[in-house]
VOGU-3710 file (C-alpha; in Angstrom, 3 decimals, decimal comma):
1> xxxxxxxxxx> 15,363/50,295/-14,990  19,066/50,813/-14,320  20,041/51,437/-10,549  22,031/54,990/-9,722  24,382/56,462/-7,539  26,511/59,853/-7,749  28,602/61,579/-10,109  30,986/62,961/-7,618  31,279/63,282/-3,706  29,488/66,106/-2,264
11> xxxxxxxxxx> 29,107/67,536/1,726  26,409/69,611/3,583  27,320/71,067/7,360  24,962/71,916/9,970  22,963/71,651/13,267  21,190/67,860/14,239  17,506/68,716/15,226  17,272/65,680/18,196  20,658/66,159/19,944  21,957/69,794/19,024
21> xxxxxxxxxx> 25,316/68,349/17,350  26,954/70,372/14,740  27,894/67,533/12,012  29,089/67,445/8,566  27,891/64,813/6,479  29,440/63,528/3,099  27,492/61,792/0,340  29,960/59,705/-2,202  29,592/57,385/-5,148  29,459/53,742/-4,633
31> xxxxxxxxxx> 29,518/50,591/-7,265  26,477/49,167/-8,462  25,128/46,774/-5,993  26,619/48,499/-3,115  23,270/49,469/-1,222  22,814/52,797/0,789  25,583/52,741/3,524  25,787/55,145/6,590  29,445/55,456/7,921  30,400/56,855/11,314
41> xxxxxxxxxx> 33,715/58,512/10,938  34,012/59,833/14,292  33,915/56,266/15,886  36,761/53,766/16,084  37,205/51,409/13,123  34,496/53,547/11,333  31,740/51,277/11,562  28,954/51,005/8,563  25,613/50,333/8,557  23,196/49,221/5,915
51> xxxxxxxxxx> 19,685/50,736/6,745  17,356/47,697/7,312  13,886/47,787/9,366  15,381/45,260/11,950  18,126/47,742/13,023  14,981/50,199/14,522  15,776/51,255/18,293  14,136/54,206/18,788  10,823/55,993/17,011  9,816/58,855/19,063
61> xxxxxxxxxx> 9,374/61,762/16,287  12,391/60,136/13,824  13,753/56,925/13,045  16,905/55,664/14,633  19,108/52,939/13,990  21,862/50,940/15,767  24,211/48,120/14,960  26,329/47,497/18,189  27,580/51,230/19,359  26,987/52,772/16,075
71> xxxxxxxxxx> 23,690/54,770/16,050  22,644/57,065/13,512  19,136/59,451/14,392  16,691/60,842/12,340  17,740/58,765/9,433  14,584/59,524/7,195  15,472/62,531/5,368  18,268/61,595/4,006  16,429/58,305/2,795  13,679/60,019/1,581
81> xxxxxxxxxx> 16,198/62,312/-0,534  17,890/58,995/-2,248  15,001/56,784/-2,705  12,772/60,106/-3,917  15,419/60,923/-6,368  16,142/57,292/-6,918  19,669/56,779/-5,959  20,683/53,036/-5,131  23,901/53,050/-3,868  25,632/55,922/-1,905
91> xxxxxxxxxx> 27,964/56,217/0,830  26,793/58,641/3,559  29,870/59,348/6,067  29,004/61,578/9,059  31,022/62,823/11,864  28,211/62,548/14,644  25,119/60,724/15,011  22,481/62,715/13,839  22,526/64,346/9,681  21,795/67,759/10,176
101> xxxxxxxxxx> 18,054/68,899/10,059  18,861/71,513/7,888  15,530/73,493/7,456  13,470/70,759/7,688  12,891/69,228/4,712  14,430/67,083/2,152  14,894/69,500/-0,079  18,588/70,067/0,757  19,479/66,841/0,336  18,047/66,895/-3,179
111> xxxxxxxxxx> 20,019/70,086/-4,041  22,898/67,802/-3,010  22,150/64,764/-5,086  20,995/67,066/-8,140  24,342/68,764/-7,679  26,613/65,675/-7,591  24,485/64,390/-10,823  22,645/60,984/-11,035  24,525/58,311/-13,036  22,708/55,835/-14,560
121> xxxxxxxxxx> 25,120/52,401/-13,925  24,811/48,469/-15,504  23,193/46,696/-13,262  19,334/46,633/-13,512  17,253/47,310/-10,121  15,097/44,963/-8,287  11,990/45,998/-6,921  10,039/44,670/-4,416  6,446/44,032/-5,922  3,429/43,417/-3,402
131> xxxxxxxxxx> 1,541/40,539/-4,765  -1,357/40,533/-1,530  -2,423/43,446/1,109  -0,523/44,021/4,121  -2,327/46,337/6,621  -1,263/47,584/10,267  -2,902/49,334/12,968  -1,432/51,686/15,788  -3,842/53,151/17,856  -5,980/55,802/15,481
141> xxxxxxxxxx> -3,402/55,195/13,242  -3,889/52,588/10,129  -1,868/51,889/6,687  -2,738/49,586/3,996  -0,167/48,503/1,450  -1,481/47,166/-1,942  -0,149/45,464/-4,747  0,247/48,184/-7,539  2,772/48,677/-10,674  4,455/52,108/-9,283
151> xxxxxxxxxx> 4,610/53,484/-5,725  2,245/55,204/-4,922  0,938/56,915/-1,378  -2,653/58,481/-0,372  -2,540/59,831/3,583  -4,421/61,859/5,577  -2,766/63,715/8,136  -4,841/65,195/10,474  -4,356/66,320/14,761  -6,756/65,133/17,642
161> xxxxxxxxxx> -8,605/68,234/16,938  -9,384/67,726/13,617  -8,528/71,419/12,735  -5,475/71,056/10,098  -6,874/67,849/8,550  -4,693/67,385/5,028  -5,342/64,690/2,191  -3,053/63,621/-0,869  -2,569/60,974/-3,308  0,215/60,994/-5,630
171> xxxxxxxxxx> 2,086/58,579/-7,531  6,131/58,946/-6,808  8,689/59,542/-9,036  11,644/62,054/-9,201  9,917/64,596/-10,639  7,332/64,417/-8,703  9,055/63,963/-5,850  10,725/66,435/-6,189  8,643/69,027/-6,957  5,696/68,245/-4,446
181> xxxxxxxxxx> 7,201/66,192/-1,830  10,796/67,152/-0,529  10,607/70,873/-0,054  7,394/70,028/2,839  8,960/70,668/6,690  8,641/69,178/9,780  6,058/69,565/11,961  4,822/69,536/15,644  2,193/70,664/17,988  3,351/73,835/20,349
191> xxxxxxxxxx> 1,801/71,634/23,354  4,308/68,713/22,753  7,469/70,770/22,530  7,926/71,066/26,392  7,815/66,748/26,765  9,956/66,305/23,992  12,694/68,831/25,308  12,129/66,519/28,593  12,509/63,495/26,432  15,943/65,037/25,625
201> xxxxxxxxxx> 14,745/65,173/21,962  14,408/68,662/19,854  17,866/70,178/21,316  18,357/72,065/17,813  15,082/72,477/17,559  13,821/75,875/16,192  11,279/78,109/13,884  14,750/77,586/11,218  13,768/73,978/10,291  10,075/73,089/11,566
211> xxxxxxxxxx> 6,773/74,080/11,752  4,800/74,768/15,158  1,194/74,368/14,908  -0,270/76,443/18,099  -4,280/76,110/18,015  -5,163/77,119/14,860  -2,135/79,322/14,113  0,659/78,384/12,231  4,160/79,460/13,815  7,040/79,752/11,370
221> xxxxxxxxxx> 9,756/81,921/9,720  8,074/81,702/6,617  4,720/81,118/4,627  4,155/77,342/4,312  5,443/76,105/1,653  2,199/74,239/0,345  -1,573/74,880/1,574  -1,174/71,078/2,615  2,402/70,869/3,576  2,111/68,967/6,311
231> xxxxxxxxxx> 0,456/66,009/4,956  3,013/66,463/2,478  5,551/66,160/5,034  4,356/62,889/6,430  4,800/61,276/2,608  8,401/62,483/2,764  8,696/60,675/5,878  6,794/57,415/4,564  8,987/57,008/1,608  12,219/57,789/3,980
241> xxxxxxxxxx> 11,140/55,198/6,452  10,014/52,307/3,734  13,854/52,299/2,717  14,671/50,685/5,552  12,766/47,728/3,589  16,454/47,305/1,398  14,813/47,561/-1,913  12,167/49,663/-4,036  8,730/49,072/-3,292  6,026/48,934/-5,769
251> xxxxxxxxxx> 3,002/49,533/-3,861  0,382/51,707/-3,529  0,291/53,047/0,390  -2,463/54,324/1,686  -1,987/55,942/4,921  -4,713/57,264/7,852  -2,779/59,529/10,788  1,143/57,700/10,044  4,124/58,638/12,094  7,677/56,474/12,620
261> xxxxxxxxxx> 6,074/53,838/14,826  3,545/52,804/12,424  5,650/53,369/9,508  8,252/51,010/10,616  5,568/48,630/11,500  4,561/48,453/8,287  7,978/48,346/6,501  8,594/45,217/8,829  5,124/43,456/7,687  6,551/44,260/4,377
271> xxxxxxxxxx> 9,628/42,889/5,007  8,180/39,786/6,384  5,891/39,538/3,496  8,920/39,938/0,947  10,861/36,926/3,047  7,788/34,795/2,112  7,858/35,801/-1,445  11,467/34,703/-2,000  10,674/31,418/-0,253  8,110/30,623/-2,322
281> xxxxxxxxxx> 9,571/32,104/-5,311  6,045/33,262/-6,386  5,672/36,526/-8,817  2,848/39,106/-9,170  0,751/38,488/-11,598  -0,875/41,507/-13,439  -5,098/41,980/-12,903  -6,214/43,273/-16,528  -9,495/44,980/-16,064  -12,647/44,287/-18,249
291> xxxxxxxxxx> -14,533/46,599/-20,008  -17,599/47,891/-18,395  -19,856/47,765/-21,788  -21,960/50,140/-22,440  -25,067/48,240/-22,390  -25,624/47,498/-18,936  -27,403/49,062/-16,391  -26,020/47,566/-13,533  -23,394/45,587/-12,138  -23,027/42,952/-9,094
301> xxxxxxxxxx> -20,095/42,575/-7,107  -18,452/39,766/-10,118  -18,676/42,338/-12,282  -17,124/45,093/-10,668  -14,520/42,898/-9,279  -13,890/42,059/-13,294  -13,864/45,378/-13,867  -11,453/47,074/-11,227  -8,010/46,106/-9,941  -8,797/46,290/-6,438
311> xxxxxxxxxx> -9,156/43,522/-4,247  -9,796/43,281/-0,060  -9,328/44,873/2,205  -9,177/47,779/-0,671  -12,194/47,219/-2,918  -14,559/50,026/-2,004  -17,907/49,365/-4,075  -20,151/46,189/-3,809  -22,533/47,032/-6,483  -23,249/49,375/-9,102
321> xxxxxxxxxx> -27,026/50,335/-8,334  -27,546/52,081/-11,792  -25,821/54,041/-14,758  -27,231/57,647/-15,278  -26,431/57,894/-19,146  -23,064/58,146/-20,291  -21,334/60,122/-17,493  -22,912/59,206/-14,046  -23,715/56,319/-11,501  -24,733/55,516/-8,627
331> xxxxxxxxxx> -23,162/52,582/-6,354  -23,524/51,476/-3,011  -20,618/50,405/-0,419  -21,872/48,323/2,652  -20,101/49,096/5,767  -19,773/46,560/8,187  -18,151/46,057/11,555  -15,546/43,175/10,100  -13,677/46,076/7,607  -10,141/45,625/9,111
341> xxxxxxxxxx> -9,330/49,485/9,793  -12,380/49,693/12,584  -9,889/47,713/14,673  -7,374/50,845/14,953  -9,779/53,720/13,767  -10,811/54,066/16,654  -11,198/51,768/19,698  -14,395/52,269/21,219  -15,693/54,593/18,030  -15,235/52,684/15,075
351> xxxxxxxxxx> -15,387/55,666/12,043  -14,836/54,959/8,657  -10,998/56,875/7,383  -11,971/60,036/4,798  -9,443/58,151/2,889  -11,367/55,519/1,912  -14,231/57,270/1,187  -12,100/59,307/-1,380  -10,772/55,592/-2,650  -14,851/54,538/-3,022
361> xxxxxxxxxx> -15,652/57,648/-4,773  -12,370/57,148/-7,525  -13,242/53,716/-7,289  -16,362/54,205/-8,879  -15,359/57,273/-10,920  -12,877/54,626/-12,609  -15,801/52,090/-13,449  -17,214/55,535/-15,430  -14,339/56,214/-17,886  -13,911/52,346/-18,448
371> xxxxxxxxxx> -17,135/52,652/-19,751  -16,537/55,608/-21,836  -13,316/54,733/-22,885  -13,413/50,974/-23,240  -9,443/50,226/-22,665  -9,575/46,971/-21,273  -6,291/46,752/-20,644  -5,297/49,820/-18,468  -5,517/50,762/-14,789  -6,993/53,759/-13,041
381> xxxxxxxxxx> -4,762/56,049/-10,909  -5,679/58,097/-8,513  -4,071/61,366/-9,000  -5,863/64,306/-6,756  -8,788/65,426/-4,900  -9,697/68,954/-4,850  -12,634/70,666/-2,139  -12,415/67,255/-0,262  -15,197/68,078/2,241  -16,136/65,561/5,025
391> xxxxxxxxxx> -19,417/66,594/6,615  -20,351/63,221/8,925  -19,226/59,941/10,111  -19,642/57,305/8,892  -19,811/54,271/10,827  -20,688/50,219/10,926  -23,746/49,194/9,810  -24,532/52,569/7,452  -24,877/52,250/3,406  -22,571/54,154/1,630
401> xxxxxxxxxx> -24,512/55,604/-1,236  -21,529/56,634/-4,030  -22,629/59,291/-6,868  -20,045/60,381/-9,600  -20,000/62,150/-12,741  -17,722/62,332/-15,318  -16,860/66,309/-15,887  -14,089/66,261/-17,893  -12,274/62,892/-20,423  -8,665/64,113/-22,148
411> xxxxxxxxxx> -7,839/62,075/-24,816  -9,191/58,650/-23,019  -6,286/59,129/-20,751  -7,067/61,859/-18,454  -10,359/62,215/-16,492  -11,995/64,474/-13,922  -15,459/63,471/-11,832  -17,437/64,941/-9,468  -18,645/62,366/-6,477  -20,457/62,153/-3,447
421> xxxxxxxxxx> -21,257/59,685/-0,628  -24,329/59,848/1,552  -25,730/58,054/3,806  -29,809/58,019/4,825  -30,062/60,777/2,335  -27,290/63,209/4,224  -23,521/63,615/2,586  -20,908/62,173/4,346  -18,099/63,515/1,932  -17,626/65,150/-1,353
431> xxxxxxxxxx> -14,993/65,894/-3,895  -13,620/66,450/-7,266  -10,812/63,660/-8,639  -8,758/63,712/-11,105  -7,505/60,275/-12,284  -6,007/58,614/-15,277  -5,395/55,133/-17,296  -1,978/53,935/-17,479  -1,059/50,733/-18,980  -0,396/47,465/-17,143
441> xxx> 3,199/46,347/-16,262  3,889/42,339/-17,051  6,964/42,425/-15,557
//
């Protein structure tokens, strides 16, 4: 794929949600191979900077970076916007620190970049392709990257309450992005607003360009803009942070509770990880999937791990108990104290994330429609989950007892399954997926 930048210079004015500024900030083409560049214009000599994790000074509810006196706030909009819309190389010149919050969103900043026009340009892009799982933990928080041939990001969002619990899985490209991702606001809890006015953050802070979540009331000028926007919201600000790895990531992220902190400690794990890569000059190499054939009734843990992509810490079913017919199984998933996440979810109270749960049940939905569909040489993709429903814990030492059935097949491309877990005969968590086969990258 080509890399892209702008077809002409275009501005946006407005208020900066941390320190109140009013700033005007310019977006311009640059030459292939340029990068994405932040320039301070109201500083002497106009100093640059190139957004990289190792430039991170301050993560308290936005990512800031600094090289020397040159600081630029809340820098993960913006990045979202490019990287969502996938711009390379850009030239982002602001007059203050901080790129104004606008309403919340990226969805400005995509107007922008969809009104300048993408331009395709001759130099190919590089991608950054995960060839072994990186996970990090942050107090309840925990993300797992995994090698995969697109990016690709499942979270959970949810408060210490539990009350506005959100969870979504989709694969990102433009139009996706686009269309499900960038127009999702800011968010915070009424409680915090008082510390972070102390903190001196939040100083343009208002109903205009976030969300205030007060109990179980929603405070804001208008309706949300999704049922889930808020977990939608924390994807925007995954892929914005991630940037700050200097190159596209093919991965597929899946994310318990993230914020800045943990986000940037897993772009820098990443970036480590990449550093080690280009040391050793090694390359991903593709897992093709076997067919499942149609003549067994069972399968151990070789033969699912022939059969599915997924490898620790992300392979979520140790054995296929039995087939029921042609559409349904049934497949267990030990859960033991050593599963990395119990480390950081939570201290003390080790509970299995909803999100994996969700990953055992497509897991094993996917072993279903390689059985009915026999193409060997596809993957499975996890595209949605609709009435998720999470009814106990589950914790170390239970047996995760996975049923699915196949509802719906489209062509051998599209499917839709009904699953459960259980454990001692209660369910733990339900849902329908939707998922599909898409063909293996060799690149």
């Amino acid at each position: 794929m080509k890399q892209r930048t702008l077809g002409r210079e275009v501005q946006i004015k407005g208020n900066a949600l941390h320190s109140g500024e009013v700033v005007t900030l310019v977006m311009k083409p640059a030459p292939a191979g340029h990068g994405i560049v932040f320039k301070r214009t109201d500083l002497h000599g106009q100093p640059e900077l190139k957004p990289r994790v190792d430039q991170v000074t301050d993560l308290v509810r936005a990512t800031t970076i600094q090289v020397g006196h040159a600081k630029i706030q809340t820098v993960e909009h913006v990045l979202s916007a490019l990287s969502g819309c996938g711009i390379d190389n850009v030239i982002i010149e602001m007059n203050a620190s901080e790129p104004p919050i606008v309403d919340g969103s990226a969805r400005p900043y995509v107007n922008m970049i969809l009104e300048a026009g993408p331009v395709e340009q001759d130099k190919e892009r590089e991608y950054f392709e995960l060839d072994a799982p990186v996970s990090v933990t942050r107090g309840n928080s925990s993300i797992i990257a995994l090698p995969n041939d697109t990016l690709k990001i499942s979270c959970t969002s949810a408060d210490d309450r539990g009350i506005h619990t959100q969870h979504l899985s989709l694969s990102i490209d433009p139009e996706t992005y686009q269309s499900q991702i960038a127009a999702a606001r800011t968010f915070t809890i009424y409680e915090d607003i008082e510390e972070l006015l102390k903190l001196g953050k939040i100083q343009g802070g208002s109903l205009d360009c976030a969300v205030v979540i007060k109990g179980d009331k929603i405070l804001s000028k208008e309706p949300l803009r999704f049922k889930d926007e808020f977990v939608r919201h924390k994807i925007l600000d995954i892929i914005g942070d991630v940037v700050l790895l200097g190159m596209p990531l093919k991965a597929h992220i899946v994310a318990t509770r993230p914020g800045h902190a943990i986000n940037a400690q897993l772009t820098k794990a990443l970036f480590d990880k990449l550093q080690e890569q280009k040391k050793s000059g090694k390359k991903k190499a593709p897992v093709q999937p076997a067919v499942v054939p149609g003549t067994e009734t069972s399968l151990d843990i070789r033969q699912v791990l022939d059969t599915l992509p997924h490898r620790y810490p992300f392979a979520m079913i140790d054995r296929v108990i039995e087939f029921k017919g042609a559409d349904g199984l049934v497949a267990l998933k030990n859960v033991t104290i050593n599963e990395p996440y119990f480390s950081g979810h939570f201290p003390g109270n080790p509970v299995m994330p909803g999100v994996l749960q969700l990953e055992a049940m497509a897991q094993a939905a996917g072993i279903l429609f390689f059985r009915l569909v026999g193409k060997g040489t596809k993957s499975p993709f996890f595209m949605s989950a609709d009435k998720v429903k999470f009814r106990r814990p589950v914790r170390p030492g239970d047996q995760l007892i996975i049923t699915a059935r196949l509802t719906k097949s489209r062509g051998g491309k599209l499917g839709v399954a009904e699953a459960q877990c259980t454990v001692d005969g209660q369910v733990a968590s339900s849902a329908e997926l939707m998922f599909a086969l898409v063909d293996d990258s060799s690149d």
